[in-house]
N, C-alpha and C positions, 0 to 999 in steps of 0.2 A: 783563187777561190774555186771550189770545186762545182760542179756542177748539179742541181739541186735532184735529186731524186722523182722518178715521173711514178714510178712502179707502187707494186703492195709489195710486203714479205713474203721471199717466195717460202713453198715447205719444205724446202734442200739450198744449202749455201752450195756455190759453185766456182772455184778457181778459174783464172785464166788457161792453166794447163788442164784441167778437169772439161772445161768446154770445147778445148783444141781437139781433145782427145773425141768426146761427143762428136762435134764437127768431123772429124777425121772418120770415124765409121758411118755417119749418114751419106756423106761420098763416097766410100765405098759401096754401100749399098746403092746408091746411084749410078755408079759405075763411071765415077769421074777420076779421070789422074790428078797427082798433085799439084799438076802444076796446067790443070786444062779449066777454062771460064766454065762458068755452069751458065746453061739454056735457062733461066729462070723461067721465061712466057712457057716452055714443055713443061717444066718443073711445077708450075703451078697447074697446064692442064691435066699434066699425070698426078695428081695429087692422090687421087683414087688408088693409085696402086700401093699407096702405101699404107702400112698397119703398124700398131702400138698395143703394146700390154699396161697397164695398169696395174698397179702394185699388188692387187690380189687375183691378178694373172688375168684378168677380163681384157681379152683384145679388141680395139677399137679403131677402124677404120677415120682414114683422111679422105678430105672433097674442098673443090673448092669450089667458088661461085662469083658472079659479078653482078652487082648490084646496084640500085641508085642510093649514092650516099655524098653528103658534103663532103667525109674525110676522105682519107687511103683507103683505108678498108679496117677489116677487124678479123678477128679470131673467136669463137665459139664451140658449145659444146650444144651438136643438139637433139633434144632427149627423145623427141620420137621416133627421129631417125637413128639414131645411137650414131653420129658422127660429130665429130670433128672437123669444124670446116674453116676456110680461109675467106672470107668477104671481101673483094676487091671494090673500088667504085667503077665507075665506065670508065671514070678518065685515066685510073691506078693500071686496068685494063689494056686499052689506049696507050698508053705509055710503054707496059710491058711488051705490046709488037713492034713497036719503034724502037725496043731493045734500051730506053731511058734506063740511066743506072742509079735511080732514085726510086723506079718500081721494082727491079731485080732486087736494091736492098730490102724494100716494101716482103717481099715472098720470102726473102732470108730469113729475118727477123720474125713475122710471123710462124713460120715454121719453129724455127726457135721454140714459141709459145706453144706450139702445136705437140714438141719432143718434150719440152723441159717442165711446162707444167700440165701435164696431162691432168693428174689427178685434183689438181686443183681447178682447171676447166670445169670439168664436171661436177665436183661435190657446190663450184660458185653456181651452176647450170640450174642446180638442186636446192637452191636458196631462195625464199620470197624477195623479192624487189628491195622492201625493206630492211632485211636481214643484209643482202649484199652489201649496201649503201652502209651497214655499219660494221660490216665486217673491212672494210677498205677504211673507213674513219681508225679503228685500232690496229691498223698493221703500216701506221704510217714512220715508226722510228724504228730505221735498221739500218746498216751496214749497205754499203754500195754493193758487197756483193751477193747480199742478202736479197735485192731487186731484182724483182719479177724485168722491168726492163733494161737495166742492166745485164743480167743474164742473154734476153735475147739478143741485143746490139752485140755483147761479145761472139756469141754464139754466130748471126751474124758472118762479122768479119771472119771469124775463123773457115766458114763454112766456104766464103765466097773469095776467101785469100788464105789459104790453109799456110800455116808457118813452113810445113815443110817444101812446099812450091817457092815461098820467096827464099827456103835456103838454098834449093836447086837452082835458082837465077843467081844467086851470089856465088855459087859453085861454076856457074859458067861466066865468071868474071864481071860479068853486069854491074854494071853504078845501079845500087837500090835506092830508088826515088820513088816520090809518091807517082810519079807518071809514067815510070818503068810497071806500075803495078798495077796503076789505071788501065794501061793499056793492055798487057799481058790479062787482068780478068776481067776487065768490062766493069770497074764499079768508078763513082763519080771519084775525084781528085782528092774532095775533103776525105771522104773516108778512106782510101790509100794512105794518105797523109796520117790521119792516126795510124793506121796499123804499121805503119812505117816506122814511128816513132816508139809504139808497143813492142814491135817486133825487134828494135836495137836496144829497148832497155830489158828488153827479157827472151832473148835468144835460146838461150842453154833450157831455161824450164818448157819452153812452146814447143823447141823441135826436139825433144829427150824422150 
């Protein structure tokens, strides 16, 4: 049985190789190798330095921030300040200096949100309360890939285990396990473990 849908419909479908690819230019623009861990705790405090266009070219700055909240954190669009910003709690915070590889995925993933629906951040930003509440009630039957959280989770893995780094470890004879990968990027075992399993049943389309 598959796993039930968290997300709304995003307003772009996106492949696995379509995300690798995404993934693949936001570390370059970061200036990380293929095969090198990302500093997530830098990566969420340089968030600042990063910018976004908008489909009708309006470029919009990232920020992030830490906050008190019961969950992880969250992702917003916000309108007075015209950002885009990443909501950590204290403890999501807290966790990313201890180098936790359940807050590093926490900053992945959001970011994800932060790349892949921009426009939809903001037009949700631009929406009464009410109008949101039923705009999420009608975008709730779609395609796994169609998912606003799907996409980020893919997104995600690609960015923090890029296909083409675990084919350079296979290239250098390495038994590919999920703790070969843990440890080579810093993310917890479960999520190694999938991309482990992603990554032998679709080699050819990820690293092409």
């Amino acid at each position: 049985m598959s796993n039930p849908l968290t997300g709304v419909r995003a307003d772009q479908t996106f492949s696995y190789r379509a995300l690798e690819k995404i993934a693949d230019r936001v570390r370059e623009h970061l200036e990380y190798a293929i095969d090198q861990p990302i500093n997530t705790l830098r990566l969420f405090e340089d968030l600042y330095q990063v910018k976004i266009k908008l489909r009708d070219g309006t470029v919009i700055p990232f920020g992030g921030g830490v906050i008190e909240l019961d969950s992880e954190g969250y992702t917003r669009y916000d309108r007075q300040r015209h950002i885009i910003e990443i909501l950590a709690s204290e403890r999501t915070y807290h966790r990313l200096e201890a180098a936790h590889p359940r807050a590093g995925y926490f900053v992945a993933h959001e970011l994800g949100h932060c790349v892949l629906h921009t426009d939809q951040l903001v037009r949700l930003a631009e929406m009464p309360k009410q109008q949101q509440a039923a705009f999420h009630r009608g975008r709730t039957d779609h395609k796994p890939y169609e998912d606003t959280e799907w996409q980020a989770n893919a997104f995600a893995s690609a960015l923090l285990m890029p296909a083409r780094g675990i084919y350079a470890l296979e290239q250098g004879r390495n038994q590919l396990t999920p703790s070969l990968l843990a440890r080579r990027f810093r993310v917890s075992a479960e999520a190694a473990g999938y991309r482990v399993e992603l990554y032998r049943n679709r080699r050819n389309e990820l690293v092409s």
